[in-house]
N, C-alpha and C positions, 0 to 999 in steps of 0.2 A: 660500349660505354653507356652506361644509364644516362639517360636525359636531366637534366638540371629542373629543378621542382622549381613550379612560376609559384609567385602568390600575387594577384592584381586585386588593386581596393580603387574601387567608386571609378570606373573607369566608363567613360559616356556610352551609348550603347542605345542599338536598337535591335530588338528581335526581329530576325526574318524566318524562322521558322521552327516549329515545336513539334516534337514529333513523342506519340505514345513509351515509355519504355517500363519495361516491367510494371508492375501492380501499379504504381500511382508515383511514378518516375517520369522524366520526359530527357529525352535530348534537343536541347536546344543550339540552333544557329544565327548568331549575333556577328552583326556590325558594327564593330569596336572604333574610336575614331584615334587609336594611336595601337591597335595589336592585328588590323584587318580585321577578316573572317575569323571568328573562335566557335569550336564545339566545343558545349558544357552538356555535362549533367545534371539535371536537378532533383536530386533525392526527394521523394514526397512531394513533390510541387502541384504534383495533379490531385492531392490526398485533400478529402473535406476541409481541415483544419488548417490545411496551409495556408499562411497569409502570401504566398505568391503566388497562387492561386486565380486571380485575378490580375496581377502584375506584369507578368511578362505576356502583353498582348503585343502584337505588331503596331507600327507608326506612334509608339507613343517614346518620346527621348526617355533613357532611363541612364542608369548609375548599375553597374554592375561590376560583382569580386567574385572572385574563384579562385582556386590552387590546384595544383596537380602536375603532370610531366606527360609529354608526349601529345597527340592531337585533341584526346578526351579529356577536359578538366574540370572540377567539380566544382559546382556553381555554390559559392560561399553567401553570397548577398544580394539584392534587386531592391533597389528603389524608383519611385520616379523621378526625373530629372526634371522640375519644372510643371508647366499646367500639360495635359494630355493632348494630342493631336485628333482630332476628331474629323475623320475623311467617312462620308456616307455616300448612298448612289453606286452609279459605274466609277466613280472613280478609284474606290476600293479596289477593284479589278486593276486600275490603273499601277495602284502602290503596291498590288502582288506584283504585277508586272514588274517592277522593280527591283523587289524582293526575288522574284524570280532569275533576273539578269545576273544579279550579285552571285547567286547561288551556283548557276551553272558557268560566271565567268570569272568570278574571282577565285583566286588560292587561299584556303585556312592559313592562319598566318602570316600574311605577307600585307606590310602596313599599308596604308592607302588615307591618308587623312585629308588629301585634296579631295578624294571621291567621298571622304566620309560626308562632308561640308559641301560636297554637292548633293547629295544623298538628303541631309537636311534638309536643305535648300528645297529642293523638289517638294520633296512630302509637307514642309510648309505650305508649299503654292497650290499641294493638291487639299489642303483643309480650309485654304480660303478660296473664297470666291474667283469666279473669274475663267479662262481659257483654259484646260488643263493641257494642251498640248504642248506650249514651250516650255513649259518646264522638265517634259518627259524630251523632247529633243535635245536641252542642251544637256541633261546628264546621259542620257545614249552617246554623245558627241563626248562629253567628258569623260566616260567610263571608257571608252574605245584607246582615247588617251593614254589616263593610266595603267593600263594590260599591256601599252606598248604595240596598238593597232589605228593610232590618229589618224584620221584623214587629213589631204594635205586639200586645202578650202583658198588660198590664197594667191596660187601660182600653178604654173600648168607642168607639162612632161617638157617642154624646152625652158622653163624658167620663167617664161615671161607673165606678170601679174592678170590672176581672172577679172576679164573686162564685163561687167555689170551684163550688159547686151551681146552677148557673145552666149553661144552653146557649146556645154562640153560633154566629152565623154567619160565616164567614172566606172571604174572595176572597184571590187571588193580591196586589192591591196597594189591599185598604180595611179598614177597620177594622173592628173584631168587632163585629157586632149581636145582640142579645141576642133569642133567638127562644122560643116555649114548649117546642117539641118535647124530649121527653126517650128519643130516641134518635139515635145518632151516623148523620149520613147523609154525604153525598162533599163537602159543605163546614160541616158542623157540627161541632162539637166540645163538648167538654165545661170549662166552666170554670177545674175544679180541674187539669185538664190543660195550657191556657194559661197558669198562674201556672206548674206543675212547669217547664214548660220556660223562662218567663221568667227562674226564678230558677237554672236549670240543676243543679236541688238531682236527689236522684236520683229515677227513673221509676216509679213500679209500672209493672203490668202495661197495663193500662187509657191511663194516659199517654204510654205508650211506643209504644204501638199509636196513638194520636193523633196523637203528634208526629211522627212515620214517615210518618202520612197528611198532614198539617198541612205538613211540610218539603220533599215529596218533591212536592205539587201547586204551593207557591211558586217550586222549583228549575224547574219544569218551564215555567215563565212566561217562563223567561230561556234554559233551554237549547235550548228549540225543540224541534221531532220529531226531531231528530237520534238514535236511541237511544244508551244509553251502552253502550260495548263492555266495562266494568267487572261487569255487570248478567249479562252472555252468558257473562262470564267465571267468575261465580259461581254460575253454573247448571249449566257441566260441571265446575266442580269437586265440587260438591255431589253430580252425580250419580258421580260418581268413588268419594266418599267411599260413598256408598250401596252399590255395589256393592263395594268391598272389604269391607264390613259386616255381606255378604250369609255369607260364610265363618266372622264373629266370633262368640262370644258373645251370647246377647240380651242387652238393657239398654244395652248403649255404644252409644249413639246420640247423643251430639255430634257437629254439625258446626260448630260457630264460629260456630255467629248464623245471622240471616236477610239473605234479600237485602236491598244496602245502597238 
């Protein structure tokens, strides 16, 4: 049976990745905040003349239409949705990173508009000022969610609620057991850490460094060995930043966060 032809007009929309196609063609991979994942083609896009051209960059909210049937659809329209989001630094590395997750952990097609509006949320937090790592934690926490892979933050493997000062023990896909040890090893954590992230309130030090280890060994359950090229990405630019740094003043030593 032939596929039913979509037509979508002005539908919210962030590029997460453009790829070469044909002479001055691209395939583009967008985060749609009511169709999921979509692949588009964009005829010409990459051509001198084309006014999208400029338009579908990553991190910037956009408006976008297409028609067509079956996974590849043909990209009709690209506006911007609003002022542009402007992420410089490592943290660009950061919102690949994102970009990144989406790509190898979400399905084309399949909605997701709590993750779209976390998804927002985040690349908001990484254009302003400020920490960039709660924001990358609660939508890894979020995205685990929506796939249908949550971690359970709140209560242990017998039920009974995580006590603040208590250590537990955390797998990729079981529940927290409560062990004596009181110190953090490659699958223990610390209590009051598991509530911090359950409740998404903000991180100390201590919890942040947790939930980074806590998120990043669940993530990795599902992405496989494949490394993430977001990861490599934030490594030369960091050492980038190092070295112009080498010339500056001592004390300015920001780089925009740690690897994501």
């Amino acid at each position: 049976m032939t596929a039913e032809r979509r037509v979508v007009n002005l539908e919210p929309a962030f590029v997460l990745h453009v790829r070469p196609y044909r002479d001055t063609s691209a395939i583009i991979e967008a985060f749609t905040e009511n169709h999921g994942r979509v692949g588009l083609v964009g005829r010409g896009v990459r051509g001198q003349r084309s006014r999208l051209r400029g338009v579908l960059q990553p991190f910037g909210p956009l408006l976008l239409s297409w028609s067509g049937r079956g996974e590849l659809a043909t990209l009709t329209g690209a506006e911007p949705q609003g002022g542009a989001l402007r992420i410089g630094g490592a943290r660009v590395a950061a919102g690949f990173y994102l970009n990144e997750l989406l790509m190898r952990l979400v399905r084309r097609d399949d909605p997701h508009p709590a993750l779209y509006a976390a998804y927002r949320e985040a690349i908001s937090a990484l254009a302003a000022s400020g920490d960039a790592e709660p924001p990358l934690r609660v939508f890894e926490k979020r995205l685990l969610e929506e796939i249908g892979y949550g971690l359970t933050l709140d209560h242990d493997a017998a039920g009974e609620p995580i006590e603040p000062e208590g250590w537990y023990s955390v797998h990729a896909e079981g529940l927290p057991v409560r062990v004596e040890t009181q110190e953090a090893a490659t699958h223990v954590f610390r209590g009051s850490s598991l509530l911090a992230l359950c409740s998404e309130r903000s991180l100390g030090p201590d919890a942040a460094a947790d939930a980074k280890r806590l998120l990043r060994m669940a993530l990795q359950a599902h992405l496989g060995p494949r490394p993430l090229k977001s990861r490599e990405l934030y490594r030369q630019l960091s050492g980038t930043r190092e070295r112009e740094r080498d010339g500056r003043a001592p004390g300015n030593t920001q780089t925009g966060g740690s690897e994501p």
